[in-house]
N, C-alpha and C positions, 0 to 999 in steps of 0.2 A: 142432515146434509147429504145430499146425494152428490157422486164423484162426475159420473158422465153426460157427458153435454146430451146422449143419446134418450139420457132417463128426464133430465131438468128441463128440456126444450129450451138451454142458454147456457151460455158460456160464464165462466165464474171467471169474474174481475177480483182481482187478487190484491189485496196491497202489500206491500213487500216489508218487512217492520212498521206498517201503517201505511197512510199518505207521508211517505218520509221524505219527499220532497220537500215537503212545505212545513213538517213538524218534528220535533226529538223522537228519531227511531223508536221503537218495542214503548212508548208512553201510551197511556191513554189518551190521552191528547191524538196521537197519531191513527188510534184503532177508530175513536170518534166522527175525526175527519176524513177518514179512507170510507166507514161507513155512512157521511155525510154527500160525500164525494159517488157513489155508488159500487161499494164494493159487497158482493159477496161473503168474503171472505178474506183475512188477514194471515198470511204468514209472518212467524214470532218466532224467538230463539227465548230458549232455557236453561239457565246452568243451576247449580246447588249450590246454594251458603252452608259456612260455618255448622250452622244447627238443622240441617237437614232439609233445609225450605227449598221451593223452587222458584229462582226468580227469572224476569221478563227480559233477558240483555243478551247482546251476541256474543259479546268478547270476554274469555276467563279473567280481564281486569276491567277494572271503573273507568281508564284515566282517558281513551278516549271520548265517552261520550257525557261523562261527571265530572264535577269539581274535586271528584277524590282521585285518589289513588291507591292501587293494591292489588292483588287478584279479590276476585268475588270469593272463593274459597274463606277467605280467612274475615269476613263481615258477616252478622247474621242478619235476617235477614231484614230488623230494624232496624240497624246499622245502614243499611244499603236503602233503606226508604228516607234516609235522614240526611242523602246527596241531592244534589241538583243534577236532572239529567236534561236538562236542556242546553250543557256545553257547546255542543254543536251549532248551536244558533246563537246569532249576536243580539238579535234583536224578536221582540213580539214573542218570547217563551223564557219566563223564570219561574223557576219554583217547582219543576215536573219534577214526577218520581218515578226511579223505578221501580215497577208494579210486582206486584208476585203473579205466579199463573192464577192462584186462586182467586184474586180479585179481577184478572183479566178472563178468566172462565166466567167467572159471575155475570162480567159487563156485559159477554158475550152472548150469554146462553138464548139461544131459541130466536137470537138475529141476525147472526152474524159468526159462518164459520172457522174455524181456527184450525191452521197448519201451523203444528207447533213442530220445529226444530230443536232436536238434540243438539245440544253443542258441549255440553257437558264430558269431558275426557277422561275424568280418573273414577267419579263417582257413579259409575251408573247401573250398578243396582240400587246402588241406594234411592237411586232419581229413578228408577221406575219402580220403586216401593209407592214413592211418598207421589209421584202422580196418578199410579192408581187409587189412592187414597182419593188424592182430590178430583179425578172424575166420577168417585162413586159419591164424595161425597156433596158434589155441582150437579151432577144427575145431569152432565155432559159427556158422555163415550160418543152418543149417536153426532154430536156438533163438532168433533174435533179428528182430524189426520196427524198419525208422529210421522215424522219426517226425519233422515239422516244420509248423511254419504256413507254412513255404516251401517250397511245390510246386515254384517251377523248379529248388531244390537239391535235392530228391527225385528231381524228373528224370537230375538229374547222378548223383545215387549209382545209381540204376537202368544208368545209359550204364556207368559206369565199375566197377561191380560186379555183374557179371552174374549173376541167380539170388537177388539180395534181392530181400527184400520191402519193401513200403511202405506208409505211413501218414499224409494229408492229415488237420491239422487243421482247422478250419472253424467259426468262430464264427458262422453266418450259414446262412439257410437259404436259399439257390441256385435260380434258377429251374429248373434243371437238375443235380441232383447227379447225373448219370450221367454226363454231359459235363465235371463236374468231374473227379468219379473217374478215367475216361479218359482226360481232356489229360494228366494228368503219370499214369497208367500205374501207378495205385495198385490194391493190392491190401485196402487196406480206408481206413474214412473217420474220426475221430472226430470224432464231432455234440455239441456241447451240448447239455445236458438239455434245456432251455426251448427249442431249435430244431428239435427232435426230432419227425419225423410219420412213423407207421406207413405212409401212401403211399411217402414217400420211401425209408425202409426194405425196404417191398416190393418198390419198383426194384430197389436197390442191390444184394439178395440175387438177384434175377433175373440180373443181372448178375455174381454171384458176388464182389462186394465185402462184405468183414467191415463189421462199426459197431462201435465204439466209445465209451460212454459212460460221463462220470465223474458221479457221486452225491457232493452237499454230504455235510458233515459232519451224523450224527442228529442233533445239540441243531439242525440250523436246521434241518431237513426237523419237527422235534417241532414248533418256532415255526410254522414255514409249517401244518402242519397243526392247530395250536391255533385260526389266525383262517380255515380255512375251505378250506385249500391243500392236499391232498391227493395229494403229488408222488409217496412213496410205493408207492399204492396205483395209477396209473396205472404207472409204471414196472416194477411189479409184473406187471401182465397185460402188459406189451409183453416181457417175459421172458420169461410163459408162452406168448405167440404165438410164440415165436424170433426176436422182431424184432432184439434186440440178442445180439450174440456175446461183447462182453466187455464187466463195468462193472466200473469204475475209482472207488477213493476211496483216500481218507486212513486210515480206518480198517478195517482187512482184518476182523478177527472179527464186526463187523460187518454189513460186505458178505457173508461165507460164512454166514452166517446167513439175513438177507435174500434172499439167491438160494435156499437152501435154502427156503424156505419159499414160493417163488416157482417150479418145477419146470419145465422144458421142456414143455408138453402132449403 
């Protein structure tokens, strides 16, 4: 998986915990349809059970998106494949599970890239022990990005995994995004929309850092551009500049749409 839209000749449609518009977030069900949908690439969240595994869910507990309840912490990791994570939806999804990475590296490998999210807070060395395990042992390092809003634990997977890639997220627009990019040794950045400046951009890729941006859901981009917000059609020409390499949402058909009609120049 190559990062910049400069190297790919296209911009990486991203789905956001899958097509989770239409399916149970971090499922396979959801990786299926985002890659049915035309994605790229999927961003995922990881935390660690009980016995050291690493499973496929954003939140340190079950209970919003499963019939259970707990933190993840304290289920292992058969425990946690033995809930329904279709909570979220009332209708048309019973019976999903949540995945482990390793079966979601497996589904993945060699079609479909993975921006995997740290979300893990107490355990993580241990969670970068046991996911270098499972990239050496999926024979995925080259398919997948870690991602986190914590750069000094970016660092550490960088130290201790040699040959990944990295992903700073950043809610803020930096007097220095170069200098961010390069303290923690990242190989792309992701900018929120509204933080978002074609300068900055222009560094970045000077630099040879990817961008990554995630697009709201269309019903609020339709609002925002009913009273005069036209988020859109700017994000539109920063695609066609190649300012951005990959955008990320919620709804993948979407996104492959929008990009399509938005071309690399």
């Amino acid at each position: 998986m190559k990062l910049l839209a400069s190297e790919n000749g296209y911009v990486h449609i991203c789905g956001h915990r899958g097509h989770s518009i239409a399916t149970p977030e971090n499922t396979l069900a959801a990786f299926r349809a985002a890659k049915e949908h035309g994605a790229t690439t999927c961003e995922i969240d990881i935390v660690l059970t009980k016995d050291g595994d690493i499973a496929v869910l954003h939140d340190p507990a079950v209970d919003r998106t499963t019939n259970g309840s707990g933190l993840v912490a304290n289920f292992t990791m058969e425990e946690l494949m033995g809930l329904d994570a279709s909570n979220s939806f009332s209708e048309g999804f019973t019976g999903e599970r949540i995945p482990s990475l390793h079966q979601v590296l497996e589904y993945a490998k060699g079609h479909l890239g993975l921006v995997i999210e740290i979300k893990e807070r107490l355990g993580i060395d241990r969670l970068i022990a046991r996911l270098g395990e499972l990239l050496e042992e999926t024979d995925t390092y080259d398919d997948v990005i870690i991602i986190s809003f914590d750069h000094l634990s970016l660092l550490e997977v960088k130290r201790r995994l040699p040959g990944i890639r990295t992903e700073g997220i950043t809610h803020a627009r930096h007097a220095d995004m170069i200098a961010v990019a390069r303290s923690a040794e990242l190989d792309s950045l992701s900018i929120e929309m509204a933080r978002f400046h074609p300068d900055d951009a222009e560094a970045l890729h000077d630099a040879e850092v990817a961008i990554r941006c995630h697009m709201q859901r269309p019903r609020l981009l339709e609002h925002y551009e009913a009273l005069g917000l036209d988020i859109s059609g700017q994000v539109g020409s920063w695609l066609q500049g190649g300012l951005i390499d990959s955008l990320s949402g919620d709804d993948v058909s979407w996104l492959q749409q929008f990009v399509s009609r938005n071309p690399l120049a």
